[in-house]
N, C-alpha and C positions, 0 to 999 in steps of 0.2 A: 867400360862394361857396366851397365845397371846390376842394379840389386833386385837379385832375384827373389819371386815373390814366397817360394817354398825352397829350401836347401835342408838337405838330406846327407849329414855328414858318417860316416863310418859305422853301419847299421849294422848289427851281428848278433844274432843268437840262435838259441837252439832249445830242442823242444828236450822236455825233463829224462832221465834215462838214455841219454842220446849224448857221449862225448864230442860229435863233432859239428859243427853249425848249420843249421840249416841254410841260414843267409850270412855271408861272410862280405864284410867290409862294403856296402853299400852305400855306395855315395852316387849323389847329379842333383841340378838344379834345375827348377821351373819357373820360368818367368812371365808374368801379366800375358795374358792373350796367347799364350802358347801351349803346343800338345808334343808331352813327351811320351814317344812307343816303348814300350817295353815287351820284348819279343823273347821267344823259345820254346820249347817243346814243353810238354805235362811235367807237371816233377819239378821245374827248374826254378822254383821259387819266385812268380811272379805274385800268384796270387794270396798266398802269405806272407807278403810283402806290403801288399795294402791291407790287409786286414793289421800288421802290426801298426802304421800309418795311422789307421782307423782306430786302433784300441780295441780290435774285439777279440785280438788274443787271449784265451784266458790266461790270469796270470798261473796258477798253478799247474799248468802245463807249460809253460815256457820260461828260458833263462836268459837276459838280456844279458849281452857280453858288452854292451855298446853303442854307444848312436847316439847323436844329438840332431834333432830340426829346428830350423831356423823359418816362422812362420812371421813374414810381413815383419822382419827385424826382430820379434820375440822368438828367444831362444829357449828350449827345456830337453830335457830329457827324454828318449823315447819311452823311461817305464813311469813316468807322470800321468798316471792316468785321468787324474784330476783333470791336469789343462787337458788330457784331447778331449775328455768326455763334455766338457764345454764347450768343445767348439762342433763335434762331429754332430750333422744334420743342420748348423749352422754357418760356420765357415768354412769347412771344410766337409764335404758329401761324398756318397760311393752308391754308384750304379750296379750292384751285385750281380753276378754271370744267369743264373738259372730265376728269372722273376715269379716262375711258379712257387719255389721253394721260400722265394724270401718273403712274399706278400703272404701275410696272416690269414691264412681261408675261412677264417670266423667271421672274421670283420669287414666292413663294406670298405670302399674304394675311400672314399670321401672322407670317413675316419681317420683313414691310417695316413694318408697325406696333411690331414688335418693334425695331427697328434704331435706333427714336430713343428707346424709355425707356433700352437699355442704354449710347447715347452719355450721355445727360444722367443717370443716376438710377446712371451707375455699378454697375450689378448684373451678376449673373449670364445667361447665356443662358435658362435654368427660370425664373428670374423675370422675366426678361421675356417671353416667353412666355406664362407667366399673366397678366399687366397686359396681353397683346394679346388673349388669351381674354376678361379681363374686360370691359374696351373693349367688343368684336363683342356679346355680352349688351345692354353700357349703349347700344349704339346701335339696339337693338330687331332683328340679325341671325338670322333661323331657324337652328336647329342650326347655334351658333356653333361648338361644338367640328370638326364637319366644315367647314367655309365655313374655318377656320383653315388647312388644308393644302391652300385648292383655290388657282388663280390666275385673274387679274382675268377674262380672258374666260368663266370658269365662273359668272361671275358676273351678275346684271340690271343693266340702267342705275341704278335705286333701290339697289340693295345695295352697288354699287361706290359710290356715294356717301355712303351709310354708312359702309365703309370709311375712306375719305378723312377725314371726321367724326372716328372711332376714332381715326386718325394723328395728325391735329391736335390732339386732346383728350388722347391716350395721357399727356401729363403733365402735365395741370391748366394752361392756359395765362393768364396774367391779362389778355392780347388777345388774341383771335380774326379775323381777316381770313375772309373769305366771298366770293369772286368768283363773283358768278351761280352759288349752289351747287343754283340748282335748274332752269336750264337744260336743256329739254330734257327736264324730266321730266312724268310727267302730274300733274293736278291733286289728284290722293290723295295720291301719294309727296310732291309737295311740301309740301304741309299738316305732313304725316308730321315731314319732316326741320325747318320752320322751329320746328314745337313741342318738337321733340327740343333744337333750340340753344337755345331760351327758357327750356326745363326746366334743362337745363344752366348755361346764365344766371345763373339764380336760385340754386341750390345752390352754386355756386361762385363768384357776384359779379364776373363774368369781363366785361368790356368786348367788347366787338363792333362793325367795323366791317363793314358789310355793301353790295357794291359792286353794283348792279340796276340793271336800267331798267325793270320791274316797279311802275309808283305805285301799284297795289292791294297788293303787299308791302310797300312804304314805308309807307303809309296805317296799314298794321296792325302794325308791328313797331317801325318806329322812334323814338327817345328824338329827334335830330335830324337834319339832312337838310343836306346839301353837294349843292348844283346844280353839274355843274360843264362847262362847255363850253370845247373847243379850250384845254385845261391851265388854265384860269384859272379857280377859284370863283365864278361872278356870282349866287349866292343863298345865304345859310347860317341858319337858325336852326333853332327847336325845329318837330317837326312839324306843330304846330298851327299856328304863324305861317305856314310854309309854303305848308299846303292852305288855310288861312281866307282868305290873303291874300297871296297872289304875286305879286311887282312888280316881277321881271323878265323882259321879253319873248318871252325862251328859257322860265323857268319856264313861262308861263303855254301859250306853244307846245306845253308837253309834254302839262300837263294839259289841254289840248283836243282831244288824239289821243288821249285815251281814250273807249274807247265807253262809253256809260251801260244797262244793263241797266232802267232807268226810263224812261218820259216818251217824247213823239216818237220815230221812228226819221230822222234824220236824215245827213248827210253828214258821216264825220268831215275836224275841221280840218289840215293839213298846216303844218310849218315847210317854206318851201318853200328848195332849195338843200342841201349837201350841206355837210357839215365842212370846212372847209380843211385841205390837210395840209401840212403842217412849214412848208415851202420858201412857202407862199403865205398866211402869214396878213396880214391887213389890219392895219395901222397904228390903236394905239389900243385900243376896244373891236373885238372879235375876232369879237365874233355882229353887226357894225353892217355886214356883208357879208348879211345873213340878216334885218335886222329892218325892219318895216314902219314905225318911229319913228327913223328915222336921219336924223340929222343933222348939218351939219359938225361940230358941239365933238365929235361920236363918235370922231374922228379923234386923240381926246386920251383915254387910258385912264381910266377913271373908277373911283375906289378904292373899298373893300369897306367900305360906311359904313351904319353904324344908321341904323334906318328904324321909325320907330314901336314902340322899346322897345330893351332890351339883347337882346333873344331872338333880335333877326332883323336880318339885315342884305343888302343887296344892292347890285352895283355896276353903276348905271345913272343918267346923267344928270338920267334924266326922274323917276325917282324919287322921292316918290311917284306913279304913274303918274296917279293921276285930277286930280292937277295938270298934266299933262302939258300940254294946250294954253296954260295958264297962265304954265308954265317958257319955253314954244317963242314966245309973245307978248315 
């Protein structure tokens, strides 16, 4: 097995005033040229998940229980904020969800792409500059050279997320972080932008963790797949175990709320019940408030255990599930 380029060992904490964790024991690993999904509904800790990754947790809201990363063999601590603030916008980048909110509406295009080659690449103002010209080019921008002096609101929903792209990219990152980077757009732009990251991908051997609840983008894009509900991982492997064979309750909830473009038109299925949040999660497993297979031992957290090969793993009692009445006997 190679050594993966990003490992993310037993990640946990929780936000100040708050006894119980937001994100519990998260772990997986990201290797050169690959995209891991990270999928679930609102609430389930995906996306404060990469901001602690990123360091832009503030500390005085939050209490690290845990976690060490492992970045290209250098190892630290996740509340080092020192190394990540080193490396974030240079080795490691993040595509933020909403680009109107994250682009500076003060400031012109060209600037603000320009702002992170000359922290990290140590040049001149003219050279960086061109490295943000060149960018808006490699992100497929119309007449980049003008788009260069306009600002964010001059801009389409699709182009400002180019942008954002550009930023991130501006200095060859060897992770990528992607929060819903196609949110909200239509179905051309989005095409557009996930084969622009793939292209990118490839030529640069750049790792990508990409955070959706999109399973028609997972399906197509991802190396492997993190289920992840109410902070806790309950499904992980490659995306073929995943989709061929889901077995946990939550996964399988998800993928039956997709609609099928084939066959019958029929009713789609619902998880029924909503997230918990923070102050009310249930004792144990955390989706046994949510799942139609609950039973007392759920009341006992069930750990993140191989299921049918090294590839895939899930933490659920019942597990394999078509044993299930078997296990409950």
């Amino acid at each position: 097995m190679t050594t993966p380029l990003l490992a993310v060992e037993d990640l946990s904490f929780r936000f100040r005033g708050h006894d119980q964790d937001v994100v519990q024991n998260l772990s997986f690993a990201l290797g050169r040229n690959e995209t891991l999904c990270i999928v679930g509904e609102s609430g389930c800790g995906k996306s404060v998940t990469a901001l602690a990754l990123m360091g832009l947790l503030p500390s005085d809201a939050v209490r690290f229980g845990g976690g060490r990363v492992t970045f290209d063999g250098d190892s630290y601590g996740i509340e080092d904020a020192g190394r990540i603030a080193s490396m974030r916008g240079d080795r490691m980048a993040m595509i933020f969800q909403e680009p109107m909110t994250s682009l500076n509406p003060a400031f012109r295009i060209g600037d603000q792409i320009a702002e992170a080659v000359e922290r990290h690449r140590r040049c001149g103002t003219e050279a960086a500059r061109a490295r943000a010209l060149e960018m808006l080019r490699r992100v497929g921008i119309p007449a980049p050279e003008q788009r260069l002096d306009e600002y964010p609101h001059q801009l389409s929903g699709g182009m400002r997320q180019r942008v954002m792209i550009a930023m991130a990219l501006a200095n060859d990152p060897e992770v990528l972080i992607a929060d819903e980077p196609t949110t909200a757009l239509d179905v051309t732009v989005q095409a557009q932008i996930l084969d622009l990251i793939a292209e990118l991908q490839t030529e640069t051997g750049m790792g990508t963790i990409m955070i959706t609840h999109d399973l028609g983008v997972v399906a197509e894009i991802a190396t492997n797949v993190a289920v992840m509900y109410a902070g806790q991982v309950v499904e992980y492997g490659s995306v073929q175990a995943i989709f061929d064979d889901p077995q946990h309750p939550y996964t399988i909830g998800l993928m039956s709320s997709v609609p099928s473009l084939t066959g019958p038109h029929r009713r789609l299925s619902t998880v029924p019940g909503t997230v918990p949040s923070i102050g009310q999660m249930p004792p144990g497993c955390r989706f046994s408030s949510r799942c139609p297979f609950a039973a007392p031992i759920c009341a006992e957290r069930p750990p993140l255990a191989p299921i049918g090969g090294a590839d895939h793993q899930v933490a659920c009692h019942f597990a394999p599930l078509e044993t299930m009445q078997e296990r409950r006997a």
